[in-house]
C-alpha positions in Angstrom: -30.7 35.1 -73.7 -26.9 33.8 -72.7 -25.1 32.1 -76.1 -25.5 28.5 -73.7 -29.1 28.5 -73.6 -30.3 29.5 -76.8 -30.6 26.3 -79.1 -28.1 25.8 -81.9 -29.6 26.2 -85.3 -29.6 22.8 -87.2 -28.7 23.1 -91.2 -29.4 20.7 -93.3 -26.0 20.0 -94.1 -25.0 18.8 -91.1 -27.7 16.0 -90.4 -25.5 13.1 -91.6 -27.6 10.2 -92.9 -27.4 6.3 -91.6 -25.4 4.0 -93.4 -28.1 1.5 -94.3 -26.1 -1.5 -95.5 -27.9 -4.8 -96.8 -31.2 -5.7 -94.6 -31.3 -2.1 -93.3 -31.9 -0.8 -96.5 -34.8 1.1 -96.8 -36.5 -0.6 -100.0 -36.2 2.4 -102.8 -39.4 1.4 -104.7 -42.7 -1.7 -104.6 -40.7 -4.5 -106.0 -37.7 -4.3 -103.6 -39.7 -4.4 -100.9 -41.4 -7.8 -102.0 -38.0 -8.4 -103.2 -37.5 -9.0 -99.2 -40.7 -10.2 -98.3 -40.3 -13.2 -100.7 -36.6 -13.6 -99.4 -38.4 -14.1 -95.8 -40.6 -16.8 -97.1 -38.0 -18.7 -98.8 -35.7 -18.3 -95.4 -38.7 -19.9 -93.6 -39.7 -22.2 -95.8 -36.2 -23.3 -96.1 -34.9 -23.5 -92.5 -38.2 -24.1 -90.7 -39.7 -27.9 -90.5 -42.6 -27.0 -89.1 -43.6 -24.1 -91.9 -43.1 -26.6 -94.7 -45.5 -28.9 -92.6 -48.3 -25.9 -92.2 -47.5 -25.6 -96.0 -48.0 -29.0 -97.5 -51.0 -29.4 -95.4 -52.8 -26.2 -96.0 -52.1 -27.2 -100.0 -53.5 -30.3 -99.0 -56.9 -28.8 -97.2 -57.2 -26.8 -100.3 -57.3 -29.6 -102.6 -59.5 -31.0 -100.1 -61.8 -28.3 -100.6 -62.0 -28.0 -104.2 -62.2 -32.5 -103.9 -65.5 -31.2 -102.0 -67.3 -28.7 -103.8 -67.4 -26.6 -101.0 -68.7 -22.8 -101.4 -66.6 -19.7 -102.6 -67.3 -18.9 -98.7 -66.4 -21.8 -97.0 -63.1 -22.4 -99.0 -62.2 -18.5 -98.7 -62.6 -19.1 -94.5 -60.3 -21.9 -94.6 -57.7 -20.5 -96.6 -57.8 -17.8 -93.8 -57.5 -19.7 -91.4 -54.3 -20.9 -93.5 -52.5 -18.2 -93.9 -52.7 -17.1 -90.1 -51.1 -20.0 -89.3 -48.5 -19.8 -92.2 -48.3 -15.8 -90.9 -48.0 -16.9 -86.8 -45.1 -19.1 -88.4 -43.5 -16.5 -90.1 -44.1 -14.1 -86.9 -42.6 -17.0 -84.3 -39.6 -17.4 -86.7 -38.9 -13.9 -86.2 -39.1 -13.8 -82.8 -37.0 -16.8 -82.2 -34.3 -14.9 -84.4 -34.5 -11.8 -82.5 -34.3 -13.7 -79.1 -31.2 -15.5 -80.4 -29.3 -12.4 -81.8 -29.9 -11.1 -78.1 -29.1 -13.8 -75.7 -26.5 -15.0 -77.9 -25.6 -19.0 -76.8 -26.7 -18.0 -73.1 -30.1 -19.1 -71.7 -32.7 -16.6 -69.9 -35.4 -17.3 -68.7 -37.3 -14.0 -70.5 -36.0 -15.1 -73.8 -37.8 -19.0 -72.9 -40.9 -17.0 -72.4 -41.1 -15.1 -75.4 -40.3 -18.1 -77.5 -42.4 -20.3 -75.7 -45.3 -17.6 -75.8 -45.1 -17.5 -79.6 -44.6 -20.7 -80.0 -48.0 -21.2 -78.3 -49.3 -18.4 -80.8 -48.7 -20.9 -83.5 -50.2 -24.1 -82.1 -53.8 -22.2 -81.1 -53.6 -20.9 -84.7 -53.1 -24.2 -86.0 -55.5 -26.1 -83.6 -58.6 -23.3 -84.5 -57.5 -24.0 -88.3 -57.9 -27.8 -87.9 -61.1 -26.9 -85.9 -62.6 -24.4 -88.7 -61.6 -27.1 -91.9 -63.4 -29.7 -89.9 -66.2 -28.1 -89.1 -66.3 -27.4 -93.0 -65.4 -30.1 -94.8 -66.8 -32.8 -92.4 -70.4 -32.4 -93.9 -69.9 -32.8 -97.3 -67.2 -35.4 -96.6 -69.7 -37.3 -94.6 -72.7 -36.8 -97.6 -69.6 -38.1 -100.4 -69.1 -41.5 -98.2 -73.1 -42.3 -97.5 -73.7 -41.7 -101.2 -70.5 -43.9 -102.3 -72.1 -46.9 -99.8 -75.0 -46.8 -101.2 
């Protein structure tokens, strides 16, 4: 075989690791890693309005919840329901930041789409949470006035 064909051997020597610098550190052990994770949550909770919102009002629906009585079941669904929206918030944050690093101050209309797509993400999570703690907590809510009239 001609010495321009064959395939160079590689050694181990000469793969040069990546520089990996701040966030693209690859998190050495468990606790780093939610080292980051938390530093994400405070970022969002910090710079995004509407986070805090989904926040203080799943807190509140909570409260609600244990107000109520409701089942281990019922409370367990809505603090699902909860933490998708609080996760679809996180996720849309993300993307918005990843749009903006790319477009820089320009505007496209592909970059209005993906924000606009997961901003939608967020509001049909948010709208099937209301609809799920309603459907929930309505009965007993309901039962607690009648019995107060009475």
């Amino acid at each position: 075989m001609p010495q321009e064909l064959s395939t160079p051997s590689i050694n181990c020597s000469d793969v040069v690791k990546p520089n990996r610098d701040l966030s693209w550190r690859i998190a050495p052990n468990l606790l780093i890693s939610f080292k980051y994770a938390w530093a994400g949550l405070r970022y969002a909770f910090v710079t995004q309005r509407n986070f805090r919102i989904h926040v203080v009002i799943g807190t509140g629906a909570m409260a609600i919840c244990v107000f109520l009585h409701l089942q281990p079941v019922e409370m367990a669904v809505i603090g699902l329901t909860i933490g998708l929206v609080l996760a679809m918030e996180l996720l849309n944050t993300a993307i918005e930041s990843v749009v903006d690093l790319t477009v820089k101050q320009s505007y496209h209309e592909l970059a209005k789409i993906a924000k606009d797509c997961a901003a939608g993400a967020v509001l049909i999570s948010a709208l099937v949470s209301v609809l799920v703690a309603t459907s929930l907590m309505l009965p007993p809510l309901v039962a607690l006035i009648q019995s107060a009239l009475r």
